[in-house]
PyMOL Python script that loads the backbone (N, CA, C, O; Angstrom):
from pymol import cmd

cmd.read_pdbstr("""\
ATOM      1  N   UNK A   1       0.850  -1.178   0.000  1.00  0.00           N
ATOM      2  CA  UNK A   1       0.000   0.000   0.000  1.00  0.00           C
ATOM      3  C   UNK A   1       0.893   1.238   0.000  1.00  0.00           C
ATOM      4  O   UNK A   1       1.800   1.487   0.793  1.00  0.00           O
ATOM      5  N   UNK A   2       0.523   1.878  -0.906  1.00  0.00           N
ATOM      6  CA  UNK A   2       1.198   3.534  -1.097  1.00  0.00           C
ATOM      7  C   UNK A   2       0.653   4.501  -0.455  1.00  0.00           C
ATOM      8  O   UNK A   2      -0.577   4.455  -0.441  1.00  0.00           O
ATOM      9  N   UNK A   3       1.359   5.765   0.336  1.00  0.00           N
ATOM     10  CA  UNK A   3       0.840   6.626   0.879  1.00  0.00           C
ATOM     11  C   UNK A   3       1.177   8.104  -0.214  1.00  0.00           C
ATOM     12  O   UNK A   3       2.314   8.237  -0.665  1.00  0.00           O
ATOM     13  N   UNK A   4       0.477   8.760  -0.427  1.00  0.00           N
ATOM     14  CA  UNK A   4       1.020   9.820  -0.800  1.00  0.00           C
ATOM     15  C   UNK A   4       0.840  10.976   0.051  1.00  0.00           C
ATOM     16  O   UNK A   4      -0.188  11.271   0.661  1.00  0.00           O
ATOM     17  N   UNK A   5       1.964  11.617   0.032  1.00  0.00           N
ATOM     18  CA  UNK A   5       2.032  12.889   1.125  1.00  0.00           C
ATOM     19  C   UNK A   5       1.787  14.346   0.090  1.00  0.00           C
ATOM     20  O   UNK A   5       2.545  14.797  -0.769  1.00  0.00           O
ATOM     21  N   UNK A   6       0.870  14.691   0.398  1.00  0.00           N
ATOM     22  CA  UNK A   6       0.319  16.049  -0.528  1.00  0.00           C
ATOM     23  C   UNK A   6       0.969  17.025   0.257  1.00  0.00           C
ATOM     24  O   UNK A   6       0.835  16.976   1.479  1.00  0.00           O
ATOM     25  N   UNK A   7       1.880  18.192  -0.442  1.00  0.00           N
ATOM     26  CA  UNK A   7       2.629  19.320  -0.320  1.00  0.00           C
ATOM     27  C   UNK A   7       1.531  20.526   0.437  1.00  0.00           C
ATOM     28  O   UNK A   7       0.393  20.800   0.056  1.00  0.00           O
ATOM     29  N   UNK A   8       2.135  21.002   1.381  1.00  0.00           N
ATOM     30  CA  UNK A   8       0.751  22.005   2.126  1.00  0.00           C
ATOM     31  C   UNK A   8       1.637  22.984   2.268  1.00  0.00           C
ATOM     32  O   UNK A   8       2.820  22.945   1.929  1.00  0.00           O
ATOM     33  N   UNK A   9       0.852  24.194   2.958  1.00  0.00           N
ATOM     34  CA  UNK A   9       1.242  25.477   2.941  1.00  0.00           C
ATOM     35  C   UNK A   9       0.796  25.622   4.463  1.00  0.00           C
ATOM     36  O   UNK A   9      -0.238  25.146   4.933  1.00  0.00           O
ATOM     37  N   UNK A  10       1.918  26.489   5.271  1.00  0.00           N
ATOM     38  CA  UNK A  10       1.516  26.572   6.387  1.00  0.00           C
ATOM     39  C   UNK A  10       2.047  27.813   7.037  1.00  0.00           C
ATOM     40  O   UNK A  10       3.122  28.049   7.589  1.00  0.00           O
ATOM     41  N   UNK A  11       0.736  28.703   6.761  1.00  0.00           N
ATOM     42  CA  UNK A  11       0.852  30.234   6.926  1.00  0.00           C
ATOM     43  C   UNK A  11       1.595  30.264   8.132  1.00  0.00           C
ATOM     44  O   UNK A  11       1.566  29.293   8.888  1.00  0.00           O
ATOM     45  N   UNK A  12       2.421  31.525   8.455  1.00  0.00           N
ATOM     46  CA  UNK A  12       3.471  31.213  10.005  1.00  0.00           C
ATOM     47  C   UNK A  12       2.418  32.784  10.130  1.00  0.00           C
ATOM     48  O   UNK A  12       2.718  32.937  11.314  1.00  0.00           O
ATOM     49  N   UNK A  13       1.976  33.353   9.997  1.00  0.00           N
ATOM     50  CA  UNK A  13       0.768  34.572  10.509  1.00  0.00           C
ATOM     51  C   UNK A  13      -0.715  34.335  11.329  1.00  0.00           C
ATOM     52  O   UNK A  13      -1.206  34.847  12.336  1.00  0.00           O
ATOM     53  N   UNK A  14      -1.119  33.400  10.469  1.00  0.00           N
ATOM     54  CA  UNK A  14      -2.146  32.636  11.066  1.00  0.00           C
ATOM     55  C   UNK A  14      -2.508  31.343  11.275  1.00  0.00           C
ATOM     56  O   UNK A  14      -3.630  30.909  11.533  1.00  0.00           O
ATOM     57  N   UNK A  15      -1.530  30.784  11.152  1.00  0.00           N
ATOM     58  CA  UNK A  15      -1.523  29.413  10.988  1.00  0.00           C
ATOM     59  C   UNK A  15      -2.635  27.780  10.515  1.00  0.00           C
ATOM     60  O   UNK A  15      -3.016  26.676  10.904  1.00  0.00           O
ATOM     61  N   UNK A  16      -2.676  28.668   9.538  1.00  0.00           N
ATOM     62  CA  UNK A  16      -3.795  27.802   8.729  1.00  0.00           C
ATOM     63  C   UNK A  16      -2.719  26.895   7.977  1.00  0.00           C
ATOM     64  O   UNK A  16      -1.531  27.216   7.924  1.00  0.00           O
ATOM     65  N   UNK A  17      -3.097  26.046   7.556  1.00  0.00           N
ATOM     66  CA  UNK A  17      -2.695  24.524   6.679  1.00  0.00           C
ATOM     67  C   UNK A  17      -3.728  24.591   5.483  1.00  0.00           C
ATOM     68  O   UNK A  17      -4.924  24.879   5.431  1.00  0.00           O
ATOM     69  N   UNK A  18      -2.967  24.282   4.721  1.00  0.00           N
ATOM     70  CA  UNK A  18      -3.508  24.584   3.515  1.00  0.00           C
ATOM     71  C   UNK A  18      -3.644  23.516   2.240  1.00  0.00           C
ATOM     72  O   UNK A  18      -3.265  24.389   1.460  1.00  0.00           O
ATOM     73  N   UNK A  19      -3.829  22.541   1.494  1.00  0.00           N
ATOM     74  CA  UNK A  19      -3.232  22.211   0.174  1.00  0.00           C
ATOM     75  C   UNK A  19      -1.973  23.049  -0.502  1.00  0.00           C
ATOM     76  O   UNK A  19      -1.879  24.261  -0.312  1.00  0.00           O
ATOM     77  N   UNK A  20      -1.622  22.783  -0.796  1.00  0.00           N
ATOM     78  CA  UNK A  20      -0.207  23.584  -2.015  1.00  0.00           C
ATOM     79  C   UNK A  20      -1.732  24.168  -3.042  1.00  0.00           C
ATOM     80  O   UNK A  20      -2.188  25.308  -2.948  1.00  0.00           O
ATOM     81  N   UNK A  21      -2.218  23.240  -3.832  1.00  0.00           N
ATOM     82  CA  UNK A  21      -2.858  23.199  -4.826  1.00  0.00           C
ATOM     83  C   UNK A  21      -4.176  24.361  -4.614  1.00  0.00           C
ATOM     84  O   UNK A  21      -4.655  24.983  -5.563  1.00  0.00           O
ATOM     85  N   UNK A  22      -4.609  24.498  -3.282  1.00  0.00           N
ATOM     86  CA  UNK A  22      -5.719  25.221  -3.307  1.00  0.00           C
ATOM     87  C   UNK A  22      -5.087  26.695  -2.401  1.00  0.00           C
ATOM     88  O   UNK A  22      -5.837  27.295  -1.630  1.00  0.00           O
ATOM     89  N   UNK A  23      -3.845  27.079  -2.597  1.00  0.00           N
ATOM     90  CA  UNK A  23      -2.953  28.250  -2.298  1.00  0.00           C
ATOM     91  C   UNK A  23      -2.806  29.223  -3.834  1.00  0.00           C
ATOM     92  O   UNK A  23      -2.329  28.851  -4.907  1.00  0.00           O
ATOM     93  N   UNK A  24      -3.443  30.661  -3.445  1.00  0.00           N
ATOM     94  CA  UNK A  24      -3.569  31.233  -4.775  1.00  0.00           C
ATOM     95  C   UNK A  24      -2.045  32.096  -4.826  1.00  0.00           C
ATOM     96  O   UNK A  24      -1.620  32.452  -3.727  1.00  0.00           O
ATOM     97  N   UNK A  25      -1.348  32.388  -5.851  1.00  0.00           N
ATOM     98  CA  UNK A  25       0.211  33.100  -6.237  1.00  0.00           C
ATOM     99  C   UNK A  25      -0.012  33.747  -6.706  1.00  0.00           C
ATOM    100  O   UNK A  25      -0.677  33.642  -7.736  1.00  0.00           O
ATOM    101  N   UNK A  26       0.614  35.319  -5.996  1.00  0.00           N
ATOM    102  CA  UNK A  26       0.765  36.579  -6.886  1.00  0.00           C
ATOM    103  C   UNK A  26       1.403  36.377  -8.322  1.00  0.00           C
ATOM    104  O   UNK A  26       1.847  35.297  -8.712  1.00  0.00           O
ATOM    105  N   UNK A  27       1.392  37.574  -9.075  1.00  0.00           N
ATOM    106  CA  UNK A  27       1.985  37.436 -10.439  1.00  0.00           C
ATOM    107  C   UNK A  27       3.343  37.427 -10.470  1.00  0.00           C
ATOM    108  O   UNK A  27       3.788  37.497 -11.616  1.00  0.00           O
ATOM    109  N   UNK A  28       4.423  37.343  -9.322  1.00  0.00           N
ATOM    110  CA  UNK A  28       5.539  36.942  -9.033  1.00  0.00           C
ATOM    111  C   UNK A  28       5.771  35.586  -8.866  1.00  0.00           C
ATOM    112  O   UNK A  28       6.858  35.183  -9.280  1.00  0.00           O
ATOM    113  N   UNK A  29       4.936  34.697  -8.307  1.00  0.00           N
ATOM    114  CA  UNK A  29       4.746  33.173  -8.234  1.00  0.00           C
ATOM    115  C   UNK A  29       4.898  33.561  -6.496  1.00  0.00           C
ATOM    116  O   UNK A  29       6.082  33.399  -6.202  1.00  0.00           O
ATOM    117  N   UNK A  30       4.530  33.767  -5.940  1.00  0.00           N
ATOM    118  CA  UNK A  30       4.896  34.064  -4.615  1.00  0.00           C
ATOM    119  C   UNK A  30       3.355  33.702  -4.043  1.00  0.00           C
ATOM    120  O   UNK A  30       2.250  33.925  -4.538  1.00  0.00           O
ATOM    121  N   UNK A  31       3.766  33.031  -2.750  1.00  0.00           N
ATOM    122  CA  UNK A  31       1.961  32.489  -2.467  1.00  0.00           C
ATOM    123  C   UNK A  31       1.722  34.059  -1.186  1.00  0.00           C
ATOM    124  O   UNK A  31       2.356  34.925  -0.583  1.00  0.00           O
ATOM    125  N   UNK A  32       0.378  33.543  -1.417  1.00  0.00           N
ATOM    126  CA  UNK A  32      -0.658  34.030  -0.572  1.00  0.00           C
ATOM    127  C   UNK A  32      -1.305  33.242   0.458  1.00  0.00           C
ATOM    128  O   UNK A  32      -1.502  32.070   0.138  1.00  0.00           O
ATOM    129  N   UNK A  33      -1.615  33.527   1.404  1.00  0.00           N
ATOM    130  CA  UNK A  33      -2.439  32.800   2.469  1.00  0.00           C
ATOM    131  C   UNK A  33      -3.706  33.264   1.932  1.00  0.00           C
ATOM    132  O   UNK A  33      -3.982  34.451   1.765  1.00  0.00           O
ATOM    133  N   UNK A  34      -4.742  31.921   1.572  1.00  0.00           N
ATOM    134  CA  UNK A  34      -5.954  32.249   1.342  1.00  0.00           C
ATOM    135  C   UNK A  34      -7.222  32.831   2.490  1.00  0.00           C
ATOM    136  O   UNK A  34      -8.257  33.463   2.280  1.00  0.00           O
ATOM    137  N   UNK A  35      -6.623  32.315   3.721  1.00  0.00           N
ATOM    138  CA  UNK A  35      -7.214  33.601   5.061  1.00  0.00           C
ATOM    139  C   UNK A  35      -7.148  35.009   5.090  1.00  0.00           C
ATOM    140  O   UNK A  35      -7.961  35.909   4.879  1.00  0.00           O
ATOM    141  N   UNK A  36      -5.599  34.938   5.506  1.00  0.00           N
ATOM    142  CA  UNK A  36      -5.435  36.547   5.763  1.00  0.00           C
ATOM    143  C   UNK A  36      -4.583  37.371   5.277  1.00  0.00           C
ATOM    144  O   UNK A  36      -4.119  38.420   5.722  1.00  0.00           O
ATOM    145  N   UNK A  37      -4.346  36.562   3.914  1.00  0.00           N
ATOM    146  CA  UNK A  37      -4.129  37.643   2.770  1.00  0.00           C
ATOM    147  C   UNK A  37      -2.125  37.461   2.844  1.00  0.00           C
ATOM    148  O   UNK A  37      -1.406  37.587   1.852  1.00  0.00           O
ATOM    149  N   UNK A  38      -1.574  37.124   4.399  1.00  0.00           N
ATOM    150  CA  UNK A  38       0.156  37.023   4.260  1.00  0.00           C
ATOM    151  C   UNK A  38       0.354  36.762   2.805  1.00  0.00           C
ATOM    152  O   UNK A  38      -0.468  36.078   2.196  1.00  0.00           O
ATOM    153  N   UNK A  39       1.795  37.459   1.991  1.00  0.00           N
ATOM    154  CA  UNK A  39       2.224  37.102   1.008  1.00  0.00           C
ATOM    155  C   UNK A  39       3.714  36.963   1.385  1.00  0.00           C
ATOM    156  O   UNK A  39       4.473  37.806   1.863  1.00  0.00           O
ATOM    157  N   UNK A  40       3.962  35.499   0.995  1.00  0.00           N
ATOM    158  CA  UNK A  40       5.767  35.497   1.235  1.00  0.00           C
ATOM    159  C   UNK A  40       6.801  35.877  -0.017  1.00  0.00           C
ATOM    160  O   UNK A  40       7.088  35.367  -1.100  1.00  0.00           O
ATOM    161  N   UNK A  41       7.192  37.036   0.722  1.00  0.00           N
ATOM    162  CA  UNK A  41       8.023  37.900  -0.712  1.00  0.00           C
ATOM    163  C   UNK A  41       9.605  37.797  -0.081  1.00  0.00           C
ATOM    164  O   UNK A  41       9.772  37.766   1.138  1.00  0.00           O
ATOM    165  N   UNK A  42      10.503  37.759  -0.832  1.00  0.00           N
ATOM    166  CA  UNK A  42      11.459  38.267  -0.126  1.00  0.00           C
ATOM    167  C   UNK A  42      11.751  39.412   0.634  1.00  0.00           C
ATOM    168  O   UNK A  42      12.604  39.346   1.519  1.00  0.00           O
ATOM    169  N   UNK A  43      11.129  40.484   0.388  1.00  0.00           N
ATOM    170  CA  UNK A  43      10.853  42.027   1.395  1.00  0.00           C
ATOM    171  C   UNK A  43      11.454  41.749   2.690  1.00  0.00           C
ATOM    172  O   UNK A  43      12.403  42.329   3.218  1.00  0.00           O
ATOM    173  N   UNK A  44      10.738  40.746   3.138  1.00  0.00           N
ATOM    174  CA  UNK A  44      10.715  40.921   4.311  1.00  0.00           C
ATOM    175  C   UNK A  44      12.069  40.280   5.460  1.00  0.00           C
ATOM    176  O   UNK A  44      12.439  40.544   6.603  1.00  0.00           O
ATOM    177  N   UNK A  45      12.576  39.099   4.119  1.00  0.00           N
ATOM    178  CA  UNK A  45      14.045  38.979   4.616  1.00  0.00           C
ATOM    179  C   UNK A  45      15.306  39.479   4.574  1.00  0.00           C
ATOM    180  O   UNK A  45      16.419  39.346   5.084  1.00  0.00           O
ATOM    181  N   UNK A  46      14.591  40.217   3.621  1.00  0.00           N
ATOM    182  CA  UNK A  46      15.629  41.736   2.994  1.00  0.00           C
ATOM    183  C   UNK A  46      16.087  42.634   4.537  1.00  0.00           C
ATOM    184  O   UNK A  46      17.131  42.796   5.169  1.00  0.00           O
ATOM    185  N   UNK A  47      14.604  43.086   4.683  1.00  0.00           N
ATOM    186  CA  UNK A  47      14.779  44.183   5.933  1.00  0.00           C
ATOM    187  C   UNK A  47      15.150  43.320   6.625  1.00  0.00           C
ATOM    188  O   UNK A  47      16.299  43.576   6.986  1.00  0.00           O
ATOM    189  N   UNK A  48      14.859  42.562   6.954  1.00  0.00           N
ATOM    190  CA  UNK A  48      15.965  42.139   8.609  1.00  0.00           C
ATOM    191  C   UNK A  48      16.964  41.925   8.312  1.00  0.00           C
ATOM    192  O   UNK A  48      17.820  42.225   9.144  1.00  0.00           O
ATOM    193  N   UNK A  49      17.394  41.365   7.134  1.00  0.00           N
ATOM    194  CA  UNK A  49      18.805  41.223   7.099  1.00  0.00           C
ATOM    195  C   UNK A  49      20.307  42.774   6.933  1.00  0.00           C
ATOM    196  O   UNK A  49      21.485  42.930   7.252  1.00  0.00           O
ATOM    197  N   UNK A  50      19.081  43.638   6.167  1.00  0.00           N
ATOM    198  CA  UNK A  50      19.547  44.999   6.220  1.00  0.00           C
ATOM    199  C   UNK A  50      19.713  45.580   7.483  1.00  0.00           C
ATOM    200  O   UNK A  50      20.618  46.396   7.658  1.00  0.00           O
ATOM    201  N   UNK A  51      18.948  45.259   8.386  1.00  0.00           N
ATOM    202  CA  UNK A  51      18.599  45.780   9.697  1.00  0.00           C
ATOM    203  C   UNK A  51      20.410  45.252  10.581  1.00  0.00           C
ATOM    204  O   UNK A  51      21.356  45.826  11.121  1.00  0.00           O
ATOM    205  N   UNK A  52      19.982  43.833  10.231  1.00  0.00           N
ATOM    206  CA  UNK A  52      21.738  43.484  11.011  1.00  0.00           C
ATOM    207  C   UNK A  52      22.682  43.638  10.261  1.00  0.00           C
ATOM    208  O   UNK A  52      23.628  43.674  11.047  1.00  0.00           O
ATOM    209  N   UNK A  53      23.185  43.784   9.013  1.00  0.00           N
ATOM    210  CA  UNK A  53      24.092  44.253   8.591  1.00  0.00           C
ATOM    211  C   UNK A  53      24.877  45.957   8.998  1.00  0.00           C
ATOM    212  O   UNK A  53      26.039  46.352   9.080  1.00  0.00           O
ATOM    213  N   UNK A  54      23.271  46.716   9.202  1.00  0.00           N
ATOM    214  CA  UNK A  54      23.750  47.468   9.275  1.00  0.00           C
ATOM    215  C   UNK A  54      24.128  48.001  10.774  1.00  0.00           C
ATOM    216  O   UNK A  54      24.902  48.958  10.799  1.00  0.00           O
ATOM    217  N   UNK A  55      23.729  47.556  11.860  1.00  0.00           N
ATOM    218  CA  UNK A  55      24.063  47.171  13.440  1.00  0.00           C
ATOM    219  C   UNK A  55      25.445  46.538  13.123  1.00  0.00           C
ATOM    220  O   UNK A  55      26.047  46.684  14.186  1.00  0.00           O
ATOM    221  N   UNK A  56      26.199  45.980  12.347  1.00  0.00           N
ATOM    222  CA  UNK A  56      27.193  45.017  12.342  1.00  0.00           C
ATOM    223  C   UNK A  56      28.284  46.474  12.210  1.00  0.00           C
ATOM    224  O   UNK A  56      28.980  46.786  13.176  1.00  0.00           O
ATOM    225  N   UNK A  57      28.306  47.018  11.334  1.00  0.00           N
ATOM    226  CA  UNK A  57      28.930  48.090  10.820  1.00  0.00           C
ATOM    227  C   UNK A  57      29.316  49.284  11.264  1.00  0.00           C
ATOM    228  O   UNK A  57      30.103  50.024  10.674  1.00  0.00           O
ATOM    229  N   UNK A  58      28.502  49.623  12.851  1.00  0.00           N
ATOM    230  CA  UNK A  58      28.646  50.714  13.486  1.00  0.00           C
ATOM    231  C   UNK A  58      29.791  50.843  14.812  1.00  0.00           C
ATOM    232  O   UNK A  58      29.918  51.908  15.417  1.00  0.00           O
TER     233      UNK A  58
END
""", "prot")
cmd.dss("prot")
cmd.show_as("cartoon", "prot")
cmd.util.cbc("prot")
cmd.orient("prot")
């Protein structure tokens, strides 16, 4: 007997679980949480990482 493990999405904002398949993607390919709208962009690892680089430097 075969199991198949279906790919999910698991908003870290609101923590809903999701299908992969029933997760809608901006026109970047970047998903959306179909709840509450989170979009995972790089933005947001940008700024923090800007944030300590630039604490590193002073």
């Amino acid at each position: 007997m075969s199991t198949e493990n279906a790919a999910t999405f698991d908003c870290p904002e609101c923590d809903v679980t999701a299908p992969s398949t029933s997760v809608p993607y901006d026109s970047l390919g970047y998903v959306v949480c179909p709840v509450c709208g989170y979009a995972a962009t790089p933005d947001a690892e940008r700024s923090s990482g800007a944030d300590r680089s630039s604490g590193a430097g002073d």
